[in-house]
N, C-alpha and C positions, 0 to 999 in steps of 0.2 A: 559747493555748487550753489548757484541762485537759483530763486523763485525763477518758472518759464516765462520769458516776458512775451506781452502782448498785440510787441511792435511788430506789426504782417509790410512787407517789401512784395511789389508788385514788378516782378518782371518781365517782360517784356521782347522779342525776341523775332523779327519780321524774317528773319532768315526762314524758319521754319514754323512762322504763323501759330507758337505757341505759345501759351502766357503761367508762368508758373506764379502760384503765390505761394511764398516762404515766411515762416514764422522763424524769427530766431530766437532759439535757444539758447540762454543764458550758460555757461559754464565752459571747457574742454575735454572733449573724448578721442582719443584714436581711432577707437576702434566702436562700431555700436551694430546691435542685432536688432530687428525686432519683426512681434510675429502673434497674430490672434489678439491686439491689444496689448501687448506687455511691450516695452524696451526697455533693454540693458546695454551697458557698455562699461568702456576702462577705459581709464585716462595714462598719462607720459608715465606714471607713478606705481602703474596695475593696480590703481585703487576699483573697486568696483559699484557702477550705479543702477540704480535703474528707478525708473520714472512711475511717480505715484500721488495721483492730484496734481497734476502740475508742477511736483515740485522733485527733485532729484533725492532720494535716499540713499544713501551709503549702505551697501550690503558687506557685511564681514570676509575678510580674506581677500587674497592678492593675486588676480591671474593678468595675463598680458592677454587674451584672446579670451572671448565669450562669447555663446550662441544659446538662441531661444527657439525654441519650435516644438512641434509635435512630439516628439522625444525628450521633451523638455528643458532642463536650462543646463549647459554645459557649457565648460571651461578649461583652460591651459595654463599653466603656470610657467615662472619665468627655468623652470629645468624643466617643462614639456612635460610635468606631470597631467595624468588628466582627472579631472572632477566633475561631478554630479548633484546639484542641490537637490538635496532630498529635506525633507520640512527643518528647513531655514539651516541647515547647516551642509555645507561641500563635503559631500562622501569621495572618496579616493578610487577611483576605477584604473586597477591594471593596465600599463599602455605606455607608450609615449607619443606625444604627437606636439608638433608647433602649431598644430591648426585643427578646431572642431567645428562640425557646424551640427545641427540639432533640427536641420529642415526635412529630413525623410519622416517618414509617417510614423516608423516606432524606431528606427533604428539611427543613432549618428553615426559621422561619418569624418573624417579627415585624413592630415597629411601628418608624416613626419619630419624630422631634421632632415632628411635624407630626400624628400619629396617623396619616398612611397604613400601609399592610400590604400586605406583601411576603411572597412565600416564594421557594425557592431552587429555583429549576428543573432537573432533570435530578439531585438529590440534591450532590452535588459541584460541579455543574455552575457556571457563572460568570455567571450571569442572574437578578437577581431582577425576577419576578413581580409585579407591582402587582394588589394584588387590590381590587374597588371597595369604596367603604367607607370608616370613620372608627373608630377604635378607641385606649385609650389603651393596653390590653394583650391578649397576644394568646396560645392557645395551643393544640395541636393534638395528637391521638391516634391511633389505628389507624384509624378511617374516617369522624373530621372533625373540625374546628376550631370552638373557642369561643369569645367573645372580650367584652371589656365595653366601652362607650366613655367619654367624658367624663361623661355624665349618669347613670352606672352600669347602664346598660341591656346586658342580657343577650342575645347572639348569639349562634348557631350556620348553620357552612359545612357543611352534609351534602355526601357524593362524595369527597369527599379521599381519593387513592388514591397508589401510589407514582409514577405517571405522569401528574396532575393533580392539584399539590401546591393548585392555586386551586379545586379542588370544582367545584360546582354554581357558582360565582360569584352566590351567591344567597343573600346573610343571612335568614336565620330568626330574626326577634326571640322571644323565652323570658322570660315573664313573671318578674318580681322583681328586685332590685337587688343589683347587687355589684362593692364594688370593684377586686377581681380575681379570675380564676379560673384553675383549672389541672386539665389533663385529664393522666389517668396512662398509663403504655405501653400497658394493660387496658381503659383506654377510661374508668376510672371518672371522674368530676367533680366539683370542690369549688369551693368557693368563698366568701372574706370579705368581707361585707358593712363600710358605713361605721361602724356600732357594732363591730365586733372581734369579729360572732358567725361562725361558720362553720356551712356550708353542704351537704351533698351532693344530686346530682340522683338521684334514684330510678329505675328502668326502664329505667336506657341500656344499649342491648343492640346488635349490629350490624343487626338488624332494626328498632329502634327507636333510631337516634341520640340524640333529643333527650333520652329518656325522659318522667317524668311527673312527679313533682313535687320540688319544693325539702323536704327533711326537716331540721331544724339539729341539729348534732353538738356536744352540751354542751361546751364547753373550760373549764377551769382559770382562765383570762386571758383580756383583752380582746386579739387576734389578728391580727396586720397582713401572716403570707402561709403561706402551706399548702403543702402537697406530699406526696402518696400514692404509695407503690410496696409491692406484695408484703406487704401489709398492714400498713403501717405508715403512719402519717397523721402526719405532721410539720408540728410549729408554731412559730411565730416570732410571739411578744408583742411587743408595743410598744416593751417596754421591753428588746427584741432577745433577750432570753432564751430557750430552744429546748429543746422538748416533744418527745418519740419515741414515740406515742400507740398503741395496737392497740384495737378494739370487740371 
């Protein structure tokens, strides 16, 4: 991976009177998390990175999915093993799952091969949670969990607290389609549709989880996975190339 280069792209966008300016980020990632200041991600390779000075560092070991949050930094391997960086080396946590994400307040949370959904009880704790349901991705915030399934149909878990990581045990379907979503420490929510357009939900507040509508956020390229933190909207094209976006 390269130094983060310095070249900002101003775009522009009258459909929806917004103007994103993008930094592009030197290298390729699939897939990338980020959250409190830290990102990470993994490239075609499941080599894994994460950003430090500006510059991309190589972190040891091989997952195909990684998540960053309050729960800390978590990962999936290419046989859905699951892992935990605990100081600088990936401890092996019990489980299987194709998908993690690290955004509840102590607890994570994903999918498996099968699409079930799990979260981790007790935050460290050694018991995942089967929460009811089908989902192909899964991800979760300060006071609830989002999630798409196979037919790109939009869910949300209200109640997720730090001591009931399963909520309401109560999917709330949310009009529109997409094929993954990701909620930020902040609560905010995005999400890419099967065209590469991206997505934010409008009015989510902790009085208002679900919020109110789907508003699209112009991108540059056609966009295959998102990630918000501390104002910064991070993209990942198709063609794995990587955007450091601010509205």
């Amino acid at each position: 991976m390269e130094r983060t280069a310095v070249l900002f792209v101003l775009l522009s966008f009258c459909i929806t009177s917004l103007a994103l300016e993008c930094r592009v980020v030197p290298g390729r990632l699939k897939q990338i998390d980020v959250s409190n200041g830290q990102v990470f991600g993994v490239n075609s390779s499941n080599h894994i990175y994460t950003l430090y000075s500006n510059s991309w560092i190589q972190v040891p070991g091989s997952l195909k999915h990684v998540s960053v949050g309050p729960a800390g930094v978590w990962g999936v391997d290419f046989n859905n093993y699951v892992y935990k960086l605990g100081r600088g080396d990936w401890v092996f946590v019990p489980g299987l799952l194709k998908q993690v994400d690290a955004g509840g307040m102590v607890s994570p949370a994903g999918v498996n091969m099968n699409d079930d959904i799990y979260c981790l009880t007790g935050g460290q704790g050694s018991s995942w949670k089967h929460i009811p349901g089908k989902l192909k991705y899964h991800s979760c915030g300060p006071y609830s969990c989002w999630g798409v399934n196979a037919a790109d149909n939009i869910y949300i878990m209200k109640g997720v607290t730090p001591t009931a990581c399963g909520g309401s045990l109560n999917w709330q379907q949310i009009s529109g389609a997409l094929s993954m979503i990701e909620v930020s420490t902040d609560g905010k929510v995005y999400g890419v549709n099967s065209n590469g357009h991206v997505y934010r939900r409008e009015g989510v507040s902790p009085s208002n989880a679900a919020g109110t509508v789907w508003r699209q956020v112009p991108s540059p390229q056609k966009v295959k996975h998102v990630s918000y933190d501390l104002g910064h909207l991070w993209l990942i094209g198709r063609d794995d190339s990587i955007m450091d976006c601010t509205e």
